[in-house]
N, CA, C and O of each residue as an XYZ file, in Angstrom:
328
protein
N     -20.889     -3.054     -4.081
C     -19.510     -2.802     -3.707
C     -19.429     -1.483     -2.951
O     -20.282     -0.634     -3.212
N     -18.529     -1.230     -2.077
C     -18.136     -0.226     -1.658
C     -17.249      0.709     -1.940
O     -16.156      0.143     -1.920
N     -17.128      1.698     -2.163
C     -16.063      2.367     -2.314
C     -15.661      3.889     -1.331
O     -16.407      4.821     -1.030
N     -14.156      3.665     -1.001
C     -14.052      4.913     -0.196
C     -12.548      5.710     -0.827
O     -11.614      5.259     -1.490
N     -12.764      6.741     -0.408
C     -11.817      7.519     -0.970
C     -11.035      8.330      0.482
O     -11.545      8.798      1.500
N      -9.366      8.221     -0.045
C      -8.642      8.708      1.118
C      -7.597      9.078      0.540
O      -7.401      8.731     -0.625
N      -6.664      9.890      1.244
C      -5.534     10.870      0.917
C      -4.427     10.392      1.661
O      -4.513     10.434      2.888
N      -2.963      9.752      0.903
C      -2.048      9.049      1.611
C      -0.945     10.041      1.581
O      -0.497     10.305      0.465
N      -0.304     10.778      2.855
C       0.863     11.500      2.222
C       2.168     10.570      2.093
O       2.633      9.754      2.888
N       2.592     10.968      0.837
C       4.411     10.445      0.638
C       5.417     11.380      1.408
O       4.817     12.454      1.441
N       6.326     11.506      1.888
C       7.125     11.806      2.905
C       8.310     12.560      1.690
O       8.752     11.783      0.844
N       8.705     13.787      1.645
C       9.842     14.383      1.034
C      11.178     13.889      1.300
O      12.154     14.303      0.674
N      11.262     12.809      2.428
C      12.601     11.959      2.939
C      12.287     11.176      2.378
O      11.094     11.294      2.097
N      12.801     10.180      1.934
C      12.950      8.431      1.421
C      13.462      7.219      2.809
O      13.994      7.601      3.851
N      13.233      6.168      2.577
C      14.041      5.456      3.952
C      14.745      3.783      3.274
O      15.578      4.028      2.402
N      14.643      2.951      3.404
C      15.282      1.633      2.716
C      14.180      0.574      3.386
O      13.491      0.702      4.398
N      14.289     -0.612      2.352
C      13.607     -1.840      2.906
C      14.423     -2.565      2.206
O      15.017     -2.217      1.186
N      14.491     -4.239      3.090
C      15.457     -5.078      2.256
C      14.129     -6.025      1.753
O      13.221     -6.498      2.436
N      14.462     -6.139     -0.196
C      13.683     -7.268     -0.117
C      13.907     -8.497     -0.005
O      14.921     -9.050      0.418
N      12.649     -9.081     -0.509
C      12.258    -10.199      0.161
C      13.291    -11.116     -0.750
O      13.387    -10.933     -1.964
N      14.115    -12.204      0.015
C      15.488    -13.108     -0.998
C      16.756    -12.344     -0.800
O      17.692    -13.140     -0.730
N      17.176    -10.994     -0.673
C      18.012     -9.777     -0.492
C      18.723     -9.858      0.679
O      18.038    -10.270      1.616
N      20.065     -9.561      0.990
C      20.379     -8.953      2.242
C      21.330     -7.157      1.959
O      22.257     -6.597      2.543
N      20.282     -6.735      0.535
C      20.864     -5.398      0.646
C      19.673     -4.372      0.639
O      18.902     -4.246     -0.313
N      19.607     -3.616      1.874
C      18.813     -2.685      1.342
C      18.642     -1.955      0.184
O      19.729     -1.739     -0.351
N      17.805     -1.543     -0.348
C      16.627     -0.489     -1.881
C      16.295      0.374     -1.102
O      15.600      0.100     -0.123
N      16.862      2.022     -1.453
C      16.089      3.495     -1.217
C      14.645      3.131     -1.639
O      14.348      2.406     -2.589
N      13.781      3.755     -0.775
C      11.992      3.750     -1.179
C      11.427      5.295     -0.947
O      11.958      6.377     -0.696
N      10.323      4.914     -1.122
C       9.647      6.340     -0.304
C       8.709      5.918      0.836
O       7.905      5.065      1.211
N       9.073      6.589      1.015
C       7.842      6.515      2.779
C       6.339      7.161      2.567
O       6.027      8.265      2.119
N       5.527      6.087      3.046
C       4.052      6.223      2.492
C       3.299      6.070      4.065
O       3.747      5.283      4.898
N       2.053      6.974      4.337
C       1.843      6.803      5.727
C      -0.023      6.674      4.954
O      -0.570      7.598      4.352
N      -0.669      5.233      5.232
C      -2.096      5.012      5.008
C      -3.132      5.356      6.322
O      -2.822      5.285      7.511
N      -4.228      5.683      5.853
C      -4.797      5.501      6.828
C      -5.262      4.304      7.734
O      -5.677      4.497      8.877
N      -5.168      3.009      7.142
C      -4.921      1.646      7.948
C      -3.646      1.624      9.336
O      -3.730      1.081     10.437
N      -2.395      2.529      8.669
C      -1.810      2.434      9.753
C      -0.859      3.809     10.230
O       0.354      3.890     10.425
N      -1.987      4.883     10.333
C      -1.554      6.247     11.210
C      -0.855      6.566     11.540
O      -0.569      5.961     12.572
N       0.113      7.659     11.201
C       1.400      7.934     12.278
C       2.687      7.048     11.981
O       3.737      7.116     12.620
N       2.401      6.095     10.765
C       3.433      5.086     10.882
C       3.749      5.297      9.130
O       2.890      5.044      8.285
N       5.184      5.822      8.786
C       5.880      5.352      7.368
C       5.923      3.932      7.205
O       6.073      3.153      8.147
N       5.842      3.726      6.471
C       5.705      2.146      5.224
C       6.707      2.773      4.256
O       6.858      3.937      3.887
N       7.403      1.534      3.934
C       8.485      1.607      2.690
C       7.350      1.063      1.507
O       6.332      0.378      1.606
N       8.003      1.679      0.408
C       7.161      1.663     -0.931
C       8.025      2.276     -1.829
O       8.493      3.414     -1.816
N       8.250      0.838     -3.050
C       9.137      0.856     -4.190
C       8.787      2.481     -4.885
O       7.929      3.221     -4.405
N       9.431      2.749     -5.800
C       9.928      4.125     -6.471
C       8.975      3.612     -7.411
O       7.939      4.264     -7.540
N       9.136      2.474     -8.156
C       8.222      2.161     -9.340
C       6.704      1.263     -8.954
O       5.901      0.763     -9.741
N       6.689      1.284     -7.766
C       5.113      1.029     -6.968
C       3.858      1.224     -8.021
O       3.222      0.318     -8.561
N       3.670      2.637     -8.170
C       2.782      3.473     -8.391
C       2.806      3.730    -10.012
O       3.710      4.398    -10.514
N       1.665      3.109    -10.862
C       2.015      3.624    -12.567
C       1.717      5.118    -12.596
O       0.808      5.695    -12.000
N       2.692      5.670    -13.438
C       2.285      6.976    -14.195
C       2.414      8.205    -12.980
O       1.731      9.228    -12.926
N       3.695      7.707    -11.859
C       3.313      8.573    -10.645
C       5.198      8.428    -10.556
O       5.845      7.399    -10.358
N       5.785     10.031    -10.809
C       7.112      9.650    -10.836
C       8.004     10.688     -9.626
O       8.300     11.858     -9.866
N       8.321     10.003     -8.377
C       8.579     10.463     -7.292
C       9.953     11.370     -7.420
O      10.964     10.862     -7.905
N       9.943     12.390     -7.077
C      11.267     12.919     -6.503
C      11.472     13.358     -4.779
O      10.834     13.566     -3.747
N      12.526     13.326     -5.208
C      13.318     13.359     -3.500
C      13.478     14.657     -3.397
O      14.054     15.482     -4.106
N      12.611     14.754     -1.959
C      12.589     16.527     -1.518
C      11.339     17.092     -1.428
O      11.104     18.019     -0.654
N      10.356     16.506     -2.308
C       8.751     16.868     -2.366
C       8.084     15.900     -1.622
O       8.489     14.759     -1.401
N       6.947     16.450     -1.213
C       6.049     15.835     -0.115
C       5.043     16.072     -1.375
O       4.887     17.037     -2.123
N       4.219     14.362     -1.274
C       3.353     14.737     -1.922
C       2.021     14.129     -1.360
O       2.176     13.552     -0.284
N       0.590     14.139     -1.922
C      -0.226     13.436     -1.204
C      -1.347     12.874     -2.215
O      -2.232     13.585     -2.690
N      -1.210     11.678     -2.446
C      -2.301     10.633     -3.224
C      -3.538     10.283     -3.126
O      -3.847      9.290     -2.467
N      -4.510     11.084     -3.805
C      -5.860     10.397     -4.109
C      -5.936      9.074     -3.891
O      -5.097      8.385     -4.471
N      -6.957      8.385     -3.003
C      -6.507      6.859     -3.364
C      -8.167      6.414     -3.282
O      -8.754      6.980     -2.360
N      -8.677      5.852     -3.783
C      -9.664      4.967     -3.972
C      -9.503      3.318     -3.847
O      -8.783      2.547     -4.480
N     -10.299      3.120     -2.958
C     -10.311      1.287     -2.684
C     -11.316      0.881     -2.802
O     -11.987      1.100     -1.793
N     -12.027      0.168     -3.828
C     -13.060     -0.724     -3.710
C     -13.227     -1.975     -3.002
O     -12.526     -2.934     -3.323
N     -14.076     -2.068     -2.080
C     -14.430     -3.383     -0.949
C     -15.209     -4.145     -1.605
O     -16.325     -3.650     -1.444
N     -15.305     -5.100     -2.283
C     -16.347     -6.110     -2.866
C     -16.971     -7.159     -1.385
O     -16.275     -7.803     -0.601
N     -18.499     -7.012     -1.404
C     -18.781     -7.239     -0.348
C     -18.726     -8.871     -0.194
O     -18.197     -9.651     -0.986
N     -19.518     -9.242      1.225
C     -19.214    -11.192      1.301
C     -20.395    -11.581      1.049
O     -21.347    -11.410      1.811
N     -20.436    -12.086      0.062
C     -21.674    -12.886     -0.565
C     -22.046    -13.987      0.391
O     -21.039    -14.361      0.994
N     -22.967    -14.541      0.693
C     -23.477    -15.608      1.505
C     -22.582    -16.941      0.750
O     -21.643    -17.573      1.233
N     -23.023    -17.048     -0.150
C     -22.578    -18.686     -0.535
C     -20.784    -18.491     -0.255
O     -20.083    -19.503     -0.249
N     -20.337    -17.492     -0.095
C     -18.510    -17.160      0.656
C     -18.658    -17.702      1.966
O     -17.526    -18.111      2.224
N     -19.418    -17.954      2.980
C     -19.517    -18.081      3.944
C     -19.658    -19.385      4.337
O     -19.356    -19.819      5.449
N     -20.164    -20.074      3.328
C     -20.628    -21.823      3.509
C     -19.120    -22.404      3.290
O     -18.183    -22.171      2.527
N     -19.476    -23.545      4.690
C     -18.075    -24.266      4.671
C     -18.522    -25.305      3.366
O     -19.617    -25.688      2.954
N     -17.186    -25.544      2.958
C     -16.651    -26.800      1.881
C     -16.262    -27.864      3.019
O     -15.510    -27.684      3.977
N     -16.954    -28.990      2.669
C     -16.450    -30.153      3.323
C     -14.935    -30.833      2.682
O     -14.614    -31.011      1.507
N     -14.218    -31.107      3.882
C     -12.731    -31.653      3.193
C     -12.959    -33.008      3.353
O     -13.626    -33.499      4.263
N     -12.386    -33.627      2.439
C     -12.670    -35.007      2.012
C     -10.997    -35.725      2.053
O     -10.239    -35.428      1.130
N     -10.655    -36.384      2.835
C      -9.005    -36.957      3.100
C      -8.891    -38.025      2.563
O      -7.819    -38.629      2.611
């Protein structure tokens, strides 16, 4: 397996996302990953266990992702049978 380690900052502003079934926006916090640079992502208040956000602080998250690699027999097609 792989593992890499990266630092996500949370944004001291908050912004809204509507969810999914909803037509009212939810206050979030704004989360910027390194997958997508330069760019806030909305992310629930209760997202994160044991991690309790306030409004006004910038903060920035340890984050660890483990990649489990592609095994060969992942790669073999399954025949579909109709």
């Amino acid at each position: 397996m792989l593992s890499m380690k990266s630092r996500c900052p949370i944004s001291a502003e908050t912004g809204t996302y509507i969810p999914w079934g909803s037509d009212t926006p939810v206050e979030c916090m704004l989360v910027m990953s390194e997958d997508n640079p330069g760019v806030w992502e909305p992310l629930g208040f209760n997202s994160i266990k044991w991690f309790t956000y306030e409004r006004g602080h910038e903060y920035y998250l340890s984050v660890e992702r483990t990649i489990s690699p592609i095994l060969p027999w992942m790669l073999q097609t399954v025949p579909i049978r109709c």
